[in-house]
N, C-alpha and C positions, 0 to 999 in steps of 0.2 A: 239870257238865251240869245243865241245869234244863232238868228235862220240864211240858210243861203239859198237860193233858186235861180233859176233861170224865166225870162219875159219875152214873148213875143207874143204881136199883135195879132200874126198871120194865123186863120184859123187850122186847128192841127189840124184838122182832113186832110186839108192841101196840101199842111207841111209833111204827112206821109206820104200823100200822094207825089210829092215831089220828090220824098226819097226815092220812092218805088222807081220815078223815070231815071232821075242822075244823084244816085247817091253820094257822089262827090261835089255836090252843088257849092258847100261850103269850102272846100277845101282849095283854097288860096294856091296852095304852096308845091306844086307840082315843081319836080324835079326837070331842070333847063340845061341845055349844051354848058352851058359856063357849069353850073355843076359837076357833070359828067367832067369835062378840062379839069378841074379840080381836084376831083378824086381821082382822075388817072396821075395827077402827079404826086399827088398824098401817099398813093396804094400802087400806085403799078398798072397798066395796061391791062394784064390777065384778071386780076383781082376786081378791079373794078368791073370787066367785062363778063366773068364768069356773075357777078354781085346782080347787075343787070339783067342778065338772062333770067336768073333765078326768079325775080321778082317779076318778070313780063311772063314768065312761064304760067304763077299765079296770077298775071293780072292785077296786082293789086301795086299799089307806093305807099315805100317806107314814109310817106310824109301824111298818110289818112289816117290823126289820132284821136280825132271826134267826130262823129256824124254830122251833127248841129252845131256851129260853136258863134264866137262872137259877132260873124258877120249876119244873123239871125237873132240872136239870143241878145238881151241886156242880161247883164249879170245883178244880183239885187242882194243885199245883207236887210234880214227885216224888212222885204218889202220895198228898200229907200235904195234908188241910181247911186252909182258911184260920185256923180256930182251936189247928190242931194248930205249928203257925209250924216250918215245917221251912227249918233255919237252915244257913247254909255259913260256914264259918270263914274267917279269913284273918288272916296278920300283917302289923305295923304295918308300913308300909314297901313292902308291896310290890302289883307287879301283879298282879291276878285274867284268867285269859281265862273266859267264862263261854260255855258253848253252848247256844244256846235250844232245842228244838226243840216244836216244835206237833204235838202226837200227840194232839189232841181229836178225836172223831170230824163233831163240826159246829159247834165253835167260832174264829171268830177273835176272838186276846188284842192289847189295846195295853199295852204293855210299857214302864214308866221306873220310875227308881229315884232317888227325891226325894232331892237332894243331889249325886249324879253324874254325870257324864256320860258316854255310851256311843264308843265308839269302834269302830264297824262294821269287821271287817276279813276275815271271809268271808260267803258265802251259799250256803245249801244246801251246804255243804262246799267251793267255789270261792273262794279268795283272790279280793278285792277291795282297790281302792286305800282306805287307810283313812277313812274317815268318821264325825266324832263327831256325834252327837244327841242329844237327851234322851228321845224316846222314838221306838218302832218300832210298828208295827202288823205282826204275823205270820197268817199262810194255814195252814190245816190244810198240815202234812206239810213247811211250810215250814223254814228251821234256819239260824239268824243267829250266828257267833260275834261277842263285844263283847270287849273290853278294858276295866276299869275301875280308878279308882286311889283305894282308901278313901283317905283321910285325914280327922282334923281329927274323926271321929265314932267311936263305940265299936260303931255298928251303923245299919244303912241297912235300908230295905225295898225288896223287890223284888216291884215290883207290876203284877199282869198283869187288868186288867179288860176284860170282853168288850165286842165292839165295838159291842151293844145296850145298855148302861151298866146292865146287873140283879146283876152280881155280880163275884164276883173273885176269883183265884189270887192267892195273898201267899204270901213265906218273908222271909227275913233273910239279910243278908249281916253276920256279926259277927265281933268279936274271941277272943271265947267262951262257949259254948254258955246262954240262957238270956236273953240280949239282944235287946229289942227295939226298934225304933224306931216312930212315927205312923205310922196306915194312911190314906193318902186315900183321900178321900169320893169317890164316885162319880162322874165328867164329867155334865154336864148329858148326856138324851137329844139324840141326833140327831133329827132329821125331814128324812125325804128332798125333793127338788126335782125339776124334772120336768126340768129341768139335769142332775141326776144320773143319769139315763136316759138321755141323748140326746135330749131333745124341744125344746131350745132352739135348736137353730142357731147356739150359741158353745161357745167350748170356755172355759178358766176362766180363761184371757187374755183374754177377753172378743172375739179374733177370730174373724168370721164363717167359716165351715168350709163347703166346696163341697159338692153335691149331696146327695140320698140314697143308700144306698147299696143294692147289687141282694140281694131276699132268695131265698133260694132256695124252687122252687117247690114243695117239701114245707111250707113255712111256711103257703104261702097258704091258707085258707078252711080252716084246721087246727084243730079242737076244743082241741086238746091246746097252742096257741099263742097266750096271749092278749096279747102285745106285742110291738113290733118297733120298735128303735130307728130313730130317724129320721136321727139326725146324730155318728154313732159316731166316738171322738177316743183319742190313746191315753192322753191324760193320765198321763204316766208320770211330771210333777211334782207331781201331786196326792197330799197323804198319805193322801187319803181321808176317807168320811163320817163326820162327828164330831171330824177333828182336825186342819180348817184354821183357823188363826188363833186357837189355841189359847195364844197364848204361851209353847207351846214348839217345838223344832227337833224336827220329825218325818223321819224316813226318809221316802224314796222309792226308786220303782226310778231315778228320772232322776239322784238323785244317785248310782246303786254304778256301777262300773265294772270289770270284769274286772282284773287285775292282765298277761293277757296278752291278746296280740291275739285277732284269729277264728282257732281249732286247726282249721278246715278250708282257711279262705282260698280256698274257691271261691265264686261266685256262684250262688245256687240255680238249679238248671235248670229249676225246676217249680215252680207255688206250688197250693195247695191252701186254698181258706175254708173255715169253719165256724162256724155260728151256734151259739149257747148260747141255746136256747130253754127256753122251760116255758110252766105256768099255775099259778098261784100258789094260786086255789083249789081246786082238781084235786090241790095235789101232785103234778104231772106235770112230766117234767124229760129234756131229749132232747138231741142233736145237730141241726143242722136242721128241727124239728118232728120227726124219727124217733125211737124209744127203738131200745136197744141191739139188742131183737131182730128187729124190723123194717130194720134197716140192712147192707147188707152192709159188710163190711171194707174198710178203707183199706188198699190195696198199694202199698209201697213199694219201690222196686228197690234189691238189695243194692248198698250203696256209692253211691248217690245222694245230693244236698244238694238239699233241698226247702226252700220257706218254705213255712208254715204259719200263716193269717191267723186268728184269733179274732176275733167280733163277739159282744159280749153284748148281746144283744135281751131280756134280764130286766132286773127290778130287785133282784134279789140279785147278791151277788157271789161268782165260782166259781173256786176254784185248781184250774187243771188239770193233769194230772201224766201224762207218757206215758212206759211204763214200755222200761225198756231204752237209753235213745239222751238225749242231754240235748240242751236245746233252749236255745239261742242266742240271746236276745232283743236284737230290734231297736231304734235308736232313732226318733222321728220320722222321720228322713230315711231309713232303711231302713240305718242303720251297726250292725255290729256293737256291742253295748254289753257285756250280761252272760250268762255263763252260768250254768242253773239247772235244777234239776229237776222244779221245779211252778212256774209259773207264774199269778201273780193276776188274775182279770177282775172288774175292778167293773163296776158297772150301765153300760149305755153306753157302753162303752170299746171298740176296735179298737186289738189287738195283736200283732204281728208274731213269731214268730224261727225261726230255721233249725235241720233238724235233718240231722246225718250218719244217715242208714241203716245203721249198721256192724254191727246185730246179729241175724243173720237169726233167723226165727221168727214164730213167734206174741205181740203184746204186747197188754196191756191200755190203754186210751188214754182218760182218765174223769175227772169232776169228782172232788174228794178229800173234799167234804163226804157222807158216810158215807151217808145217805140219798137225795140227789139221784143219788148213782151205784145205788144200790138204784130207784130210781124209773124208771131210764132213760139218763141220759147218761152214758155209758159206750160205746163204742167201739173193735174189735178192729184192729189193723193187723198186717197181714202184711207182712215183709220177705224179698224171695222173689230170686231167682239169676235 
């Protein structure tokens, strides 16, 4: 097992409380006049200055892609610092199954291990048909088993850098304790797109994508909402921000595939949306523009097969996790594809999957980044007779 998390000393009251006043506390990487000179000669005068209005219009920078990140956070594999190299054994010859799982409170890690390659063959605990990559991008609360086959080295590293590129979870995979292999340098930063939102009107095939889509009317003229995707796509080939064309094989959700068909085999009788809203300066974070306790509960009737549509109207992205009942994601065309316990929403994206109703009660229904569920988006469902 390889656990990943994040560590700080500072106690979280504060460090919400801190979001609350400058949510940008951590974020380094504000965009500077030499930038702007830069992309006026990259892109053009208009281009860039139309680019710029955009983003002052919402108030936000393409450069805010984690809330919390390294200059807060130690990053931890198993509990052990990246200088502590908490190391896994293995003999010559044979297969490793290794299991990932993401148990930071607000980090997602990109995961590869220079030398190997991975070979997907569950998620979230669900067999899937097997799939090798060189590296995966994991969601808070998410859990990937890999397959890996040393050879030919005495020691590989296993390298988990966060998806704002400020730090990094490292151990070893070796023959015997005290082996280390190269740590890679950091991935360039990302800088977000207004693509990356939904504000272009293509999706990353470069096909045009039909209308807007309807927001609900808790969104409109909402304090607490300051963006709303315009052209939401599920992009379930996308490996995400920071590691397309990377020159390496990234997971996706489009490439796993359940190992068996849909375990309910009905067609949902009912569909249900929900927009993933916030305000970025606020530190505010809701269901439909509502926080948790403004909202009344979602009732489900026992033994129902619903779909369940996500719209991310932010520009963070939010793995959401409904507790009790697994959720059956869709593909484009609305096919059954995988099943999963938390499901990822990047910025911009419309996501689909079905859930059985099988477990009456009370559940908890919430973003899994530690804070934004503290903020707001969180949601009760009731499964009732």
């Amino acid at each position: 097992m390889v656990l990943l998390s994040d560590w700080t000393d500072a106690d979280p009251v504060a460090l919400f409380r801190r979001m609350k006043k400058d949510s940008a506390f951590d974020n380094y990487y504000q965009r500077t006049v030499g930038d702007l000179a830069a992309d006026v000669q990259r892109r053009g005068f208009a281009p860039t200055l139309a680019d710029r209005k955009a983003w002052g219009k919402m108030r936000m920078t393409p450069t805010d892609l984690s809330d919390i990140n390294a200059h807060t956070y130690t990053y931890l594999m198993n509990g052990t610092a990246p200088d502590a190299n908490w190391t896994g054994l293995f003999a010559r010859g044979e297969k490793v199954l290794l299991r990932f799982i993401n148990g930071s409170a607000m980090t997602y890690f990109d995961v590869r291990i220079p030398g190997l390659k991975m070979t997907v063959v569950a998620a979230d605990g669900q067999y899937i048909h097997p799939v090798t990559v060189d590296e995966f991008r994991i969601a808070v609360a998410e859990t990937f088993d890999v397959l890996v086959e040393p050879a030919g080295q005495e020691a590989y590293t296993i390298f988990a850098q966060d998806s704002a590129r400020t730090g990094y979870a490292r151990g070893t995979l070796a023959l015997h304790a005290g082996l280390s292999d190269a740590i890679p340098g950091l991935d360039p930063r990302p800088i977000l797109a207004m693509s990356d939102m939904g504000h272009d009107g293509m999706d990353h095939s470069g096909h045009d994508m039909p209308g807007m889509p309807k927001h609900p009317a808790t969104e409109q003229g909402n304090p607490l909402v300051d963006m709303q995707t315009m052209m939401p796509v599920p992009r379930l080939d996308d490996p995400g921000i920071g590691l397309r064309n990377n020159g390496r094989t990234v997971l996706t959700y489009g490439a796993m595939h359940s190992l068996f068909d849909d375990p309910d085999g009905r067609e949902p009788g009912r569909e249900i949306e929900l927009h993933l809203t916030g305000h970025m300066e606020k530190f505010a974070w809701s269901f439909n523009g509502q926080k948790f306790m403004e909202a009344e509960p979602l009732r489900l009737k026992y033994g129902e097969r619903l779909r369940i549509v996500l719209v991310n109207d932010t520009m963070m992205t939010h793995p959401i996790h409904l507790h009790g009942m697994w959720s059956d994601v869709e593909d484009a065309r609305g096919a059954f594809l995988l099943r999963k316990h938390t499901v990822d929403m990047p910025p911009g994206t419309r996501r689909s999957y079905r859930v059985r109703a099988d477990a009456l009660g009370r559940w908890a229904y919430h973003c899994h980044l530690l804070y934004h569920m503290e903020a707001g988006m969180m949601r009760e469902v009731r499964v009732e007779e």
